[in-house]
C-alpha positions in Angstrom: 0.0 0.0 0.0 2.7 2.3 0.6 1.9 5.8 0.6 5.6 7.2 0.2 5.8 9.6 -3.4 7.6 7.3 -5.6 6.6 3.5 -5.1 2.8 4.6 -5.4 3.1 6.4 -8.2 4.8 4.1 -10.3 2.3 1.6 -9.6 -0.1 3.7 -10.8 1.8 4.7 -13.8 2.4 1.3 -14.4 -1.1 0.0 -13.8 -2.1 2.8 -16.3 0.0 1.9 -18.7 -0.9 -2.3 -18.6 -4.0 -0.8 -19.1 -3.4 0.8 -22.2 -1.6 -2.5 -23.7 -4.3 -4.6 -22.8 -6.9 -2.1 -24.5 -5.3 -2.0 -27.3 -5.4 -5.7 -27.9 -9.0 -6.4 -26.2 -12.2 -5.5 -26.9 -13.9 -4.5 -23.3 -16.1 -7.8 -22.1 -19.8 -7.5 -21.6 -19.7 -10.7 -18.5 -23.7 -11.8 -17.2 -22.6 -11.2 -13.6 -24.8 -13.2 -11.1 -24.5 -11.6 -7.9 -26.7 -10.0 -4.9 -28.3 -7.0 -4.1 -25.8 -4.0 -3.8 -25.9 -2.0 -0.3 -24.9 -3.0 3.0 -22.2 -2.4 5.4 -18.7 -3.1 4.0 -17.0 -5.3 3.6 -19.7 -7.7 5.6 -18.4 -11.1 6.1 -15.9 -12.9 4.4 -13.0 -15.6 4.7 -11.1 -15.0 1.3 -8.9 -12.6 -1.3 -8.8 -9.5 -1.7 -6.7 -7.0 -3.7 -5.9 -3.0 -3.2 -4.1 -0.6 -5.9 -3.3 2.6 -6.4 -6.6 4.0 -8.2 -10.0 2.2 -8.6 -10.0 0.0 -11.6 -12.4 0.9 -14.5 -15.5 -1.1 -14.8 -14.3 -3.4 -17.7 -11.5 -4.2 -15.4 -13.3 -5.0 -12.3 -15.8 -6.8 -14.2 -13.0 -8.9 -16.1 -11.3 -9.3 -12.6 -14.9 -10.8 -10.8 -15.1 -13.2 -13.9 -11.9 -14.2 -13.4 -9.5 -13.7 -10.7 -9.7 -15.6 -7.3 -10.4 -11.9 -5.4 -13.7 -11.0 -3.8 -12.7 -7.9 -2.5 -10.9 -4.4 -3.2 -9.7 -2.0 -0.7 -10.2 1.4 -2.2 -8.7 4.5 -1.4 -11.5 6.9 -0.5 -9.9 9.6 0.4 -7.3 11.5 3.2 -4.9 14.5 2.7 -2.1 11.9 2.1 -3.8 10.3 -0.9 -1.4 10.3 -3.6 -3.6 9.2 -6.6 -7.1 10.9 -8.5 -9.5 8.7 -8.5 -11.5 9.2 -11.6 -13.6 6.3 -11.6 -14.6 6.6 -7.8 -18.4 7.6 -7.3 -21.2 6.8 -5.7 -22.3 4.8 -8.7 -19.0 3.1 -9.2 -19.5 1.9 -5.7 -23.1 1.1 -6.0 -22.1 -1.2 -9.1 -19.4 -3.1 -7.5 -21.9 -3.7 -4.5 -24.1 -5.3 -7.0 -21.8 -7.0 -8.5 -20.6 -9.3 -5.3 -17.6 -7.2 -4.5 -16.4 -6.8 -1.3 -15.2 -3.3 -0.6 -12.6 -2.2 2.2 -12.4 1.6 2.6 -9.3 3.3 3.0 -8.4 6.8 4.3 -4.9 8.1 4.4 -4.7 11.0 6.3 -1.8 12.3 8.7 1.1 10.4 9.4 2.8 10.2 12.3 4.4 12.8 13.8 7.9 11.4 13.4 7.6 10.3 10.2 8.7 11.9 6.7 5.1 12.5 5.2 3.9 15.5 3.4 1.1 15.7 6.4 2.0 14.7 9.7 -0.3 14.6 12.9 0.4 16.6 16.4 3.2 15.5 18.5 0.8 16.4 21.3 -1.2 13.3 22.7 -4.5 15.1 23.5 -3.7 17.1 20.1 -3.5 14.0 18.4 -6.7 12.5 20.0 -8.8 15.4 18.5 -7.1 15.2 14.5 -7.9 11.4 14.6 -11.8 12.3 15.5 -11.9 15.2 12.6 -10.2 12.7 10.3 -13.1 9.9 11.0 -15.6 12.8 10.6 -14.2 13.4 7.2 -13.8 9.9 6.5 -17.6 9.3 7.7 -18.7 11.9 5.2 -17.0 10.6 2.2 -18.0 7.3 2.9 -21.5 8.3 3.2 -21.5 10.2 -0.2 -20.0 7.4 -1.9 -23.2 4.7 -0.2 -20.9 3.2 2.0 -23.0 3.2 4.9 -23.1 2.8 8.4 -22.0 -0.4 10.2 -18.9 -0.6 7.3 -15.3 -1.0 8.5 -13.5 2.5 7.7 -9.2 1.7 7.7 -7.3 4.4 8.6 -3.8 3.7 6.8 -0.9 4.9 9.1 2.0 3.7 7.2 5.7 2.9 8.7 7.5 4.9 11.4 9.6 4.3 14.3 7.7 3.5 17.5 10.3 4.1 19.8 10.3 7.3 20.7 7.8 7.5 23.2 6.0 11.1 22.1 5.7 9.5 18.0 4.2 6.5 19.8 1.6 7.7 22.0 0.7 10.8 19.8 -0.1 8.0 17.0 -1.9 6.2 19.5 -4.2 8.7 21.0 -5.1 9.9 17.1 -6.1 6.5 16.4 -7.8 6.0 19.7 -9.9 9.3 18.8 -10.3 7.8 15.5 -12.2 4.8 16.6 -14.3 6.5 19.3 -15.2 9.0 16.9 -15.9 5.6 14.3 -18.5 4.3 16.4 -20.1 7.0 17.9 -21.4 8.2 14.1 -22.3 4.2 13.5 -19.1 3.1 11.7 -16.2 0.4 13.1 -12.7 1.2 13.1 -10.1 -0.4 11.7 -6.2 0.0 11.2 -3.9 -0.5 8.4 -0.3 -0.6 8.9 3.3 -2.7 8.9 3.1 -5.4 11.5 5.7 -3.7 13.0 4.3 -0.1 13.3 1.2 0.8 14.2 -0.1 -2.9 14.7 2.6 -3.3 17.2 2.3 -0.6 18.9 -1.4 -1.2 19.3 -1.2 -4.6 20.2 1.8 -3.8 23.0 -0.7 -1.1 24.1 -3.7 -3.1 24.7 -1.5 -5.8 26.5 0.2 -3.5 28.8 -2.2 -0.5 29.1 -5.2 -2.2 28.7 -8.2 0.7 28.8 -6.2 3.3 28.0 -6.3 3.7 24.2 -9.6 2.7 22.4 -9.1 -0.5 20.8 -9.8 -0.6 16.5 -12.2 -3.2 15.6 -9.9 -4.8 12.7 -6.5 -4.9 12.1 -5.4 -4.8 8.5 -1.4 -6.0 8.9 1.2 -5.8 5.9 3.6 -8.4 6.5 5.1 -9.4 2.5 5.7 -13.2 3.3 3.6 -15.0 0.9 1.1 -16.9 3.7 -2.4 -16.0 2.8 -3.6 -16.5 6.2 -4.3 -14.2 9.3 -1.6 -15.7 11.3 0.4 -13.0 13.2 4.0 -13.8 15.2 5.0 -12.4 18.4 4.7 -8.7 17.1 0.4 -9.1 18.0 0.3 -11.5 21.3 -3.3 -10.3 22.2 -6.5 -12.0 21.5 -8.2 -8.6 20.6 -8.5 -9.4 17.3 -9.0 -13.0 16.9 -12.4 -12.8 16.1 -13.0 -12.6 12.1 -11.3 -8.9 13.0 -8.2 -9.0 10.8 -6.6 -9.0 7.0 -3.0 -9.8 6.1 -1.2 -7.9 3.1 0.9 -10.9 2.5 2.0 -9.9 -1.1 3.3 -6.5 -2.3 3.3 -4.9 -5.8 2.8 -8.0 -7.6 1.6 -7.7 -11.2 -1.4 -10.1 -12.1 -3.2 -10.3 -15.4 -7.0 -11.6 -15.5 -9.6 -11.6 -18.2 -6.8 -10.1 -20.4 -6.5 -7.0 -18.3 -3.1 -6.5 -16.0 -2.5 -4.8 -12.5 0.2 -3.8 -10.6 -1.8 -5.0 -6.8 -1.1 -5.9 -3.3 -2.8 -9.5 -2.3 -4.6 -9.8 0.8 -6.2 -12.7 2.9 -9.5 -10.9 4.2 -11.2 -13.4 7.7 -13.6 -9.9 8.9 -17.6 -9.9 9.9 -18.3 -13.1 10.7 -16.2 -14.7 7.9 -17.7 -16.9 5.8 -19.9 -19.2 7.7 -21.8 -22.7 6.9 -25.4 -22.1 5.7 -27.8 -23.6 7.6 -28.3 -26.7 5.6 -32.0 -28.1 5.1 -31.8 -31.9 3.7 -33.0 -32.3 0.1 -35.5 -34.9 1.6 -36.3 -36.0 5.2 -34.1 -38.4 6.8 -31.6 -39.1 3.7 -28.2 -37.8 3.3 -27.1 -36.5 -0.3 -23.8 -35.5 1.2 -21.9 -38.8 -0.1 -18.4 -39.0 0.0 -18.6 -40.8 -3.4 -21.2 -41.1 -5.6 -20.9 -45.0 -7.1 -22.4 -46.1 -10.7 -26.0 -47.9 -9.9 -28.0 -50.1 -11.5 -31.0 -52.5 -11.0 -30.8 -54.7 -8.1 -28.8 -52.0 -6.2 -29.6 -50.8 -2.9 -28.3 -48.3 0.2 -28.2 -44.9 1.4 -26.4 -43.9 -2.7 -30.0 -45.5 -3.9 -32.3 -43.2 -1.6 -29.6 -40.3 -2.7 -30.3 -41.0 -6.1 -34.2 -41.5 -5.4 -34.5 -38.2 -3.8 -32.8 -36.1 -6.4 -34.5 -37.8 -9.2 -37.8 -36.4 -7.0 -36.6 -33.1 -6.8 -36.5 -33.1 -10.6 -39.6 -34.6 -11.1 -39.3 -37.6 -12.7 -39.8 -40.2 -9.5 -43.2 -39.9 -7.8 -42.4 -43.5 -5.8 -41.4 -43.8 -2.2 -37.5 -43.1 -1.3 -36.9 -47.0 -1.1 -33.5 -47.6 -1.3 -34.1 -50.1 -3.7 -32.8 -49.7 -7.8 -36.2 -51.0 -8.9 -37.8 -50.6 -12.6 -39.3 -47.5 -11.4 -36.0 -45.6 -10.2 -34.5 -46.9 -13.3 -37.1 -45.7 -15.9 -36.7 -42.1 -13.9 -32.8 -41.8 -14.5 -33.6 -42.5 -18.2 -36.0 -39.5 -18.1 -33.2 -37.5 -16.3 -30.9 -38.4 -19.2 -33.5 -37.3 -21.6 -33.7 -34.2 -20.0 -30.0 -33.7 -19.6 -29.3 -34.9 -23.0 -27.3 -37.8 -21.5 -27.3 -41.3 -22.4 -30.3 -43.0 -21.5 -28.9 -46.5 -20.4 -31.3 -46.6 -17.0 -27.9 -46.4 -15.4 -26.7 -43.6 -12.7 -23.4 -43.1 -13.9 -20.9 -40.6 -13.1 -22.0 -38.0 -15.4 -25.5 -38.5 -14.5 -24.7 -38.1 -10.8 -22.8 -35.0 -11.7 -25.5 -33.4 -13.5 -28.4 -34.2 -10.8 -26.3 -32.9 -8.0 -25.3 -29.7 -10.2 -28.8 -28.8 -11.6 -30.3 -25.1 -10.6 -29.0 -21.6 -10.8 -25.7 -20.9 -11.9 -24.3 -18.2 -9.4 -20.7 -16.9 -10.0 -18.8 -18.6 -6.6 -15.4 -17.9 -5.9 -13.3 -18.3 -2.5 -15.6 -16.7 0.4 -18.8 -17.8 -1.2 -21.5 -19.7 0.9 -25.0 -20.9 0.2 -26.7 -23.8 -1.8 -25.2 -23.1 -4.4 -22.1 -24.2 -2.9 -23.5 -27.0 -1.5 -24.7 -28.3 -5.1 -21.1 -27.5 -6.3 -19.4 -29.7 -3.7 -21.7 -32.5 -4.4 -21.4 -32.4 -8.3 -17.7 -31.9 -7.6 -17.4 -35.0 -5.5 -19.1 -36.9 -8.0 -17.4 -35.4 -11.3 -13.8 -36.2 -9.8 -14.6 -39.4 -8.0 -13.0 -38.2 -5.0 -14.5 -36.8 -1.8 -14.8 -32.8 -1.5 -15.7 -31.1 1.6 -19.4 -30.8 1.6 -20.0 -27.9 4.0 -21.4 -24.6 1.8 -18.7 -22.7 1.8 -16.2 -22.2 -0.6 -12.6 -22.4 0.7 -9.2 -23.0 -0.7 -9.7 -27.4 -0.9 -12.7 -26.1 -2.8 -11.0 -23.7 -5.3 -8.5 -26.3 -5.7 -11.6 -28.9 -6.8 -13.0 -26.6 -9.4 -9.7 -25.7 -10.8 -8.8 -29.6 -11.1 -12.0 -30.3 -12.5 -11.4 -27.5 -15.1 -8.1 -28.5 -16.4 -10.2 -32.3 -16.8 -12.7 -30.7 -18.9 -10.3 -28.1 -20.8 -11.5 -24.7 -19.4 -9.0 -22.2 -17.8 -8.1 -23.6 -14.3 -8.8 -20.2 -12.3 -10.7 -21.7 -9.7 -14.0 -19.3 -10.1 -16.9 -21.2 -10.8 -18.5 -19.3 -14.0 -21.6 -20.1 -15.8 -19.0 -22.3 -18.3 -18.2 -24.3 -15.0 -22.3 -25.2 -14.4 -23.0 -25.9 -18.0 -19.9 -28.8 -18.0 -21.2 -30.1 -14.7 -25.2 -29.8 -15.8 
């Protein structure tokens, strides 16, 4: 993230300038986007990837980047005196659209740096000086976020890049400004969060809390660059406190990294996002009462068959349609004249057989939502099934979509000769359906 002249700008001139190569080679994509409704605090819940850079991205390259890249989020720079880049995309309705379209967002604001630092705008040396700049900063930070329909109950970041947290006046000045910030945060309906090195500001908080508990409001996240590769939350000895243990932290763990998806190139940090509740097991409802389509394989059946796979098989052919008769457990004449209707329908083979690809198709049949790492819901659940059955392996059947999972798709993918990204795209249901 790096605020300091030179490395910021050349990203951005760089990202600008990938830009212009890619455009002049690409024509801009017009993706079908399945995704919710826009609104709502930000970035809500969410165990998965995220990426910041310098500017936000047009809406060609955010939509080519959804499609595409293994990212559900983007931390966006919304504002702050410190703010090196323009930001001619960012609106209310660029926001508004990038709700809609699924994304996560995670608001920055880059204000004054500490007091002992090198920035172009510093913050008061003076503790209770410091306290009241860090409560106008959230009140600026509130109102931008508000015009751009980021509303309350979002996280807002405060990024307080690198500086020496030895001196004791540096330390506590930075301190009581981001104290103020927070109170300030929550008293106008908004939580607090923190963006720094892991061995700055999230240090010094962390020491803080541990030693001085009460004396400093606490942020509600933490948002930690530490460039070692781990896409994970994991901290070291530098943050010893359970404060933030709690789906409260993200971890910069790559720095000005250039990635290319959909044909369009970034210059981007990578970040492992666990904040709100992270992304939690729906509720699940069996398909039918009292039978289990959660299989850990999915075997080829055929008359005179019987088991729990049979009454699987019974109550998705039910849930299609084609079986009216009791959930037996028995491969009689009738379950095997309703897979041959299935087939028809699926433009399958009609042997009478439940074969791999049948299985596949039942357990994969409905909507086709775009799923990525983060994602939760039924749709994931019908994923994980048709996934288990399509590879003839067992895949964690649980409704949410985590790395085993991305590894799944992108394996069954490279089987079936699409691009092994991982996402699940409306090209990923038709192979499975």
């Amino acid at each position: 993230m790096r605020i300091s002249g030179v490395p910021l700008a050349r990203r951005c001139l760089a990202t600008l300038a990938l830009w212009a190569t890619a455009a002049a080679t690409l024509a801009a994509p017009t993706p079908a986007l399945a995704a919710p409704g826009g609104g709502g605090a930000e970035p809500g819940s969410l165990t998965g990837y995220a990426f910041d850079t310098c500017a936000a991205p047009a809406q060609e390259v955010m939509d080519a980047w959804r499609l595409s890249s293994p990212y559900a989020g983007i931390g966006i720079y919304v504002g702050g005196s410190n703010r090196l880049c323009d930001q001619p995309e960012l609106d209310a309705d660029w926001v508004g659209t990038q709700q809609r379209r699924g994304w996560h967002l995670l608001p920055l604001w880059v204000g004054p740096q500490a007091s002992c630092s090198g920035y172009p705008d510093v913050m008061s040396s003076d503790v209770a000086g410091a306290g009241r700049e860090g409560r106008r900063e959230a009140a600026a930070a509130v109102s931008t976020a508000r015009g751009l329909g980021i509303g309350r109950g979002s996280t807002l970041y405060y990024d307080l890049e690198d500086y020496d947290i030895a001196p004791d006046d540096c330390r506590r000045a930075a301190l009581s400004f981001l104290s103020g910030w927070t109170k300030a945060l929550r008293g106008s309906g908004y939580r607090s969060g923190v963006y720094s090195n892991i061995a700055a500001a999230i240090t010094s908080l962390d020491y803080a809390n541990r030693v001085s508990r009460g004396s400093y409001a606490m942020p509600d996240d933490i948002w930690f660059a530490w460039d070692n590769g781990r896409s994970d939350v994991r901290t070291d000895k530098r943050v010893l406190s359970d404060e933030w243990d709690d789906h409260d932290r993200v971890h910069q763990y790559a720095l000005d990294v250039t990635q290319a998806f959909g044909g369009y190139p970034m210059v981007v940090d990578a970040n492992w996002v666990d904040v709100g509740r992270g992304s939690v097991a729906p509720r699940s409802r069996p398909l039918c009462r009292g039978v289990d389509v959660d299989l850990r394989r999915y075997p080829t059946l055929g008359k005179g068959r019987s088991g729990d796979a049979v009454r699987a098989a019974q109550c998705l052919l039910r849930r299609q349609g084609v079986l009216k008769a009791p959930l037996t457990g028995r491969y009689d004449a009738r379950t095997a004249a309703a897979v041959g209707k299935a087939q028809r329908r699926l433009d399958l083979p009609e042997t009478g057989r439940l074969t791999r690809s049948t299985w596949t198709a039942l357990l994969a049949r409905g909507g086709q939502p775009l799923l990525k790492v983060g994602d939760t819901g039924t749709g994931v659940l019908r994923l994980q099934r048709a996934l288990t059955a399509a590879l003839g392996r067992p895949v964690r059947i649980d409704g949410v979509v985590d790395k085993g999972t991305a590894r799944a798709v992108a394996a069954y993918q490279r089987k079936v000769g699409l691009p092994a990204t991982g996402v699940v795209t409306p090209e990923v249901w038709d192979s499975l359906t």
